[in-house]
Rosetta silent file (secondary structure, phi, psi, omega in degrees, C-alpha in Angstrom):
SEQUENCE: XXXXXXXXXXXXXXXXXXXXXXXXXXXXXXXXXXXXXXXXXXXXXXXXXXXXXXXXXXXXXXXXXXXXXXXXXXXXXXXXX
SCORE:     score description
SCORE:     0.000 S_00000001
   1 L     0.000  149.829 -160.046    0.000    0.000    0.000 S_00000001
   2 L   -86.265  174.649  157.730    1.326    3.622   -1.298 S_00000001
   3 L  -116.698  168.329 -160.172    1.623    6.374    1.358 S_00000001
   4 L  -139.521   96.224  168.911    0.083    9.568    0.832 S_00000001
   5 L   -63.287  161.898  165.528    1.363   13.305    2.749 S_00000001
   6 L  -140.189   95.071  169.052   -0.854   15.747    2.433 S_00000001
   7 L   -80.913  120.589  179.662   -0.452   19.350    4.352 S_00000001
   8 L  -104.244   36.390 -163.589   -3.767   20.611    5.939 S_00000001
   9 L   -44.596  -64.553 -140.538   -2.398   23.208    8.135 S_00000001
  10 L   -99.113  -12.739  170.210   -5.888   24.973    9.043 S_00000001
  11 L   -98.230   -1.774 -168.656   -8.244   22.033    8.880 S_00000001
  12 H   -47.271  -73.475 -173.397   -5.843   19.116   10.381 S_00000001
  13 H   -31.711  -38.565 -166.051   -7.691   19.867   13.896 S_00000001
  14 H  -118.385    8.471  144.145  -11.108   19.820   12.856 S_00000001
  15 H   -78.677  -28.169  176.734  -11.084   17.082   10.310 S_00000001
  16 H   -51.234  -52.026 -132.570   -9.404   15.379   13.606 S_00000001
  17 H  -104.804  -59.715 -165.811  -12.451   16.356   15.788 S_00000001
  18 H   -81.406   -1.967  168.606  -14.679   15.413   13.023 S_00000001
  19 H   -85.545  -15.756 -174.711  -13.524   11.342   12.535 S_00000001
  20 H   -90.504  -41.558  168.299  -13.422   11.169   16.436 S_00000001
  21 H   -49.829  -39.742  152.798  -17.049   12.430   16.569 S_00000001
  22 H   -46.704  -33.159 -165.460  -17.425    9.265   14.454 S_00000001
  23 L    83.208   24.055 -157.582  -15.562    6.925   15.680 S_00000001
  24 L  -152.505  135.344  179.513  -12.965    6.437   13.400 S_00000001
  25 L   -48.446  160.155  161.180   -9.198    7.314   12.805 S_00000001
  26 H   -49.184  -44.338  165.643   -8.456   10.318   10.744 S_00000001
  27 H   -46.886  -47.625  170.279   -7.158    7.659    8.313 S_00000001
  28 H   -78.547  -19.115  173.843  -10.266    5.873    7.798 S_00000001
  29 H   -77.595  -76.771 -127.515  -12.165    9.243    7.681 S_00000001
  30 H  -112.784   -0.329  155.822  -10.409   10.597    4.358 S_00000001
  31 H   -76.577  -27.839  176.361   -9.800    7.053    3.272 S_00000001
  32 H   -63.825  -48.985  172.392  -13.749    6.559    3.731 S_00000001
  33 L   -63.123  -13.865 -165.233  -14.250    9.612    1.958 S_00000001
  34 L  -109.069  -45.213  172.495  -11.915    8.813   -1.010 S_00000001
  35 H   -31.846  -35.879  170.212  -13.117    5.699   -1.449 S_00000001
  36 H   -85.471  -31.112  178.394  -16.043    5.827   -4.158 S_00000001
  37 H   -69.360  -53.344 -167.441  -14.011    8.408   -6.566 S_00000001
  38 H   -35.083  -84.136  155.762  -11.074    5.553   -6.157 S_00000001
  39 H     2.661  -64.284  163.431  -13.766    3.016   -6.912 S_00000001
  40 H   -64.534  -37.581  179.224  -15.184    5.272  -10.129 S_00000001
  41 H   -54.798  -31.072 -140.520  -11.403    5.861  -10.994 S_00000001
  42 H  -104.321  -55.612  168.404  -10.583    2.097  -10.924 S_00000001
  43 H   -30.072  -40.672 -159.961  -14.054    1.337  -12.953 S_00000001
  44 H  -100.313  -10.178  175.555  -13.843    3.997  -15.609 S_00000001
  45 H   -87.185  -83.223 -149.263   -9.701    2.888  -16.439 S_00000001
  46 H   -40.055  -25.871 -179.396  -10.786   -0.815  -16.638 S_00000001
  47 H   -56.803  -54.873 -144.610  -13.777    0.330  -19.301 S_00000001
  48 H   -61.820  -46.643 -148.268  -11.261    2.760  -21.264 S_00000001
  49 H   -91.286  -20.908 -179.430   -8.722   -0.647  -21.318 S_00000001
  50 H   -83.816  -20.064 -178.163  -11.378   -3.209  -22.020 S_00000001
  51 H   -39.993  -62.958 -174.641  -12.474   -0.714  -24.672 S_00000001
  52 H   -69.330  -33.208  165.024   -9.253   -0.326  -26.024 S_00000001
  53 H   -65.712  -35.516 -179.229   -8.415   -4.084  -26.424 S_00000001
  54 H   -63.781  -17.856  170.032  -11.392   -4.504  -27.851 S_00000001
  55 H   -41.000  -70.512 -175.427  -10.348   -1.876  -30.538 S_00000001
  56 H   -45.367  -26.708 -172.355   -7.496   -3.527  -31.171 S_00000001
  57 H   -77.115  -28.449 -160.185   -9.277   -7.068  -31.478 S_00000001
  58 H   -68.176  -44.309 -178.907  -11.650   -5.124  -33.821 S_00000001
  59 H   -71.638  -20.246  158.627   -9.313   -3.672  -35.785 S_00000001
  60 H   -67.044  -49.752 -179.955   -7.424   -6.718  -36.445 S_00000001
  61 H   -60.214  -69.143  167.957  -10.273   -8.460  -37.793 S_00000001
  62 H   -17.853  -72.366 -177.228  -11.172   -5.233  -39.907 S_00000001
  63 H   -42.991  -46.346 -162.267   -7.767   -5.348  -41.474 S_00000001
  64 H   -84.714  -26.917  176.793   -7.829   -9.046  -42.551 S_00000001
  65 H   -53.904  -63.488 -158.138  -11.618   -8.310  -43.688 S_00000001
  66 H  -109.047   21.495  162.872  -10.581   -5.133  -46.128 S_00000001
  67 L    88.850 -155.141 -168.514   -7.170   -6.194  -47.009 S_00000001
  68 L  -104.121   -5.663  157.485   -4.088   -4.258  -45.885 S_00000001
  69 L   -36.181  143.138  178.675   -5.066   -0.491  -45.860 S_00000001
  70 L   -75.186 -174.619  177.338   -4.621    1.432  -43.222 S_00000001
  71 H   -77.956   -7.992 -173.870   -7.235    2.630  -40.873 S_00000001
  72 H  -109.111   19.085 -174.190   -7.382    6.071  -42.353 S_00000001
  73 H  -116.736  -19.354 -167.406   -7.400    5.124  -46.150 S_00000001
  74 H   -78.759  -55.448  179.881  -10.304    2.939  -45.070 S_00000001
  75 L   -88.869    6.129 -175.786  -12.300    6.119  -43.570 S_00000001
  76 L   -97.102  -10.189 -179.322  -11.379    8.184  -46.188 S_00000001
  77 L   -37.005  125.006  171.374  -13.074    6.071  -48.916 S_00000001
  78 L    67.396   -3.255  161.612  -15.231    7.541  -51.348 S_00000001
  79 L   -83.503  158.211  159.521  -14.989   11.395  -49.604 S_00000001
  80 L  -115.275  108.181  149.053  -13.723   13.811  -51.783 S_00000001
  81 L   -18.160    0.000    0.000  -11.883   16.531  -49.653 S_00000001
């Protein structure tokens, strides 16, 4: 597990004050809090990367489909600039 400084000079005290009103270290309060964007972070990279392999799978097949053209002579077909 990474470690993480942070300087809070004017809130340290009263983020302190507010995980002990909780019951819980200051650690578990801003880890608690951090937790669902981590969560959304770790969700929305696994999408982008299954995304992207799937590109890649797609784009393999494409190629062997339409010969050996690239991908941009391919979308360029038939416009005239």
């Amino acid at each position: 597990m990474g470690k993480l400084t942070i300087d809070i000079p004017d809130a340290h005290q009263h983020l302190k004050v507010i995980a002990a009103t909780q019951g819980v270290s200051l650690k578990e309060f801003v880890y608690g809090k951090l937790r669902p964007e981590l969560e959304s972070a770790k969700k929305a990279q696994n999408s982008l990367k299954e995304m992207a392999d799937a590109w890649v799978e797609r784009s393999k097949d494409f190629k062997l489909e339409r010969g050996e053209k690239s991908f941009r002579e391919i979308a360029h077909e038939g416009h005239k600039w």
